[in-house]
N, C-alpha and C positions, 0 to 999 in steps of 0.2 A: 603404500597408498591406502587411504580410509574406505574401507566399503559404502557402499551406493547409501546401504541401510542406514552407517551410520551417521552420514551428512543427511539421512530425510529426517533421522530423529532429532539431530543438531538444527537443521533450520528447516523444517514444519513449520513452528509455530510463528517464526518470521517473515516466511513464504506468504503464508494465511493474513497475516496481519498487514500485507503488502495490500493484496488482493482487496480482503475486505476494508480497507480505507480507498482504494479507487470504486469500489459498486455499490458499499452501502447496504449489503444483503446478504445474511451468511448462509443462504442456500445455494445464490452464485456465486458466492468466494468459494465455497466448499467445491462445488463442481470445477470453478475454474484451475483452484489448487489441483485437483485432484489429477487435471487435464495437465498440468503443467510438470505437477510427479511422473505421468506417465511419459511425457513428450523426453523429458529427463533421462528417464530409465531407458527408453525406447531407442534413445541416441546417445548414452551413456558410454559408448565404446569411441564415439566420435570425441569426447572430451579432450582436452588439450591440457593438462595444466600449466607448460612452459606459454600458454598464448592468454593466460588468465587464471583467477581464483575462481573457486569453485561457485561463492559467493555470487560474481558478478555474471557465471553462465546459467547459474537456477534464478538471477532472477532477472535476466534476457529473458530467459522463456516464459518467465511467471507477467513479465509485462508484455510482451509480444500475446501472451493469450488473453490478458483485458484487454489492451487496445483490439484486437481480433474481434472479444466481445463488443465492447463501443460500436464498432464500426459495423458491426450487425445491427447492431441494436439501432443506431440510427435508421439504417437504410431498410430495415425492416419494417421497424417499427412495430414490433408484434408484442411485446414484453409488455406488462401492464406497470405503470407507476404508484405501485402498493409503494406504501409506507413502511419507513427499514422496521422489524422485527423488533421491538422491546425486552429490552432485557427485565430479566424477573427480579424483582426487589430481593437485595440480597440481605443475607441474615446478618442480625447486629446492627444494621444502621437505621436510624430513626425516621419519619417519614419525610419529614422537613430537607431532612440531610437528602435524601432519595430525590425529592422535589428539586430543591440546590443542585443535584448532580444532573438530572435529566436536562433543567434550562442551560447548565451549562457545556452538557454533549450538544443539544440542540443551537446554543448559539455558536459552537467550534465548527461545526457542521455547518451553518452555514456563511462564516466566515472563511470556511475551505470550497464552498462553491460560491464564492467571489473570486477565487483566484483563476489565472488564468489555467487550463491544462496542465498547460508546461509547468509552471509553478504546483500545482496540488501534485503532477506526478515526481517534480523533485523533494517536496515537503513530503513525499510520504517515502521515498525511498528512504528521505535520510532520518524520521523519527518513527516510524514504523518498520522500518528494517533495519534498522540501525547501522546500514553503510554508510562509510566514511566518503569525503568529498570527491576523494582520487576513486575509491569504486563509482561513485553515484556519475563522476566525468565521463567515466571507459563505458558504463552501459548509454548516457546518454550523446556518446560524440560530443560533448564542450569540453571546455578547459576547464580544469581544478578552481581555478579562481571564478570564470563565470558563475558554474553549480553553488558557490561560498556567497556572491552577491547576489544569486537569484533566491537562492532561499534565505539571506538575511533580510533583505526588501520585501519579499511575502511573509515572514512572520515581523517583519515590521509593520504591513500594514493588517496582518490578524490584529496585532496587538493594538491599535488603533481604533476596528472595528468592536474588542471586545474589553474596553476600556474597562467596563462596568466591572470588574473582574480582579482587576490592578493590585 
């Protein structure tokens, strides 16, 4: 069996990249990864793997701790709605090119808050974590096929909204 370590070094940056496509903020992606690493380790002896892949129990946990956040975050309502964090112009590309890439995170972004919950949280399990249909099914309770036509109908209608792009 693979140590704890070496599946957090294996899927860290998957984990993360889950996270931060559901909050938009890599202050709370970082805290909430970091909550979902521990909840991991913490119940690590609980694991199963004859009842699943590793894959789809770190990222039960990683989504059961956004949605946990969410649902604070509603009912609280105490979180201020700062603007996501900007990334630093990175070296080598022109500013125009920089310009082009911002309007175009800016228009994905909000062509992923058009979609519905459901839909952004299957669209990001399956292109920011890169689980397959049959994982993305087993975390979400659907069928394999439902998960394949809910996220071909949401990046069909991304593709719709972000024509300009084509």
């Amino acid at each position: 069996m693979t140590s704890f370590e070496d599946l957090y070094n294996t899927y860290f940056k998957r984990v993360y990249a889950y996270i931060f496509s559901r909050v938009r903020n890599h202050a709370i992606a970082e805290d909430l990864c970091a909550a979902s690493w521990k909840n991991a380790y913490e119940h690590w002896a609980s694991y199963d793997a004859q009842k699943g892949e590793f894959t789809q129990w770190i990222f039960t946990i990683a989504r059961n701790q956004t949605n946990m956040y969410w649902r604070l975050y509603w009912v609280k309502n105490v979180f201020s709605l700062a603007e996501e964090e900007q990334n630093p112009v990175s070296a080598g590309h022109s500013p125009l090119t920089e310009l082009e890439q911002d309007f175009f995170r800016q228009d994905l972004t909000k062509a992923l808050g058009k979609l519905s919950a459901r839909e952004r949280d299957l669209v990001a399990l399956k292109f920011y974590s890169g689980l397959n249909n049959r994982q993305i099914a087993q975390l979400s309770q659907l069928s394999e096929s439902n998960v394949g036509t809910i996220v071909n109908r949401a990046i069909t209608k991304m593709r719709k909204w972000m024509k300009n792009y084509d």
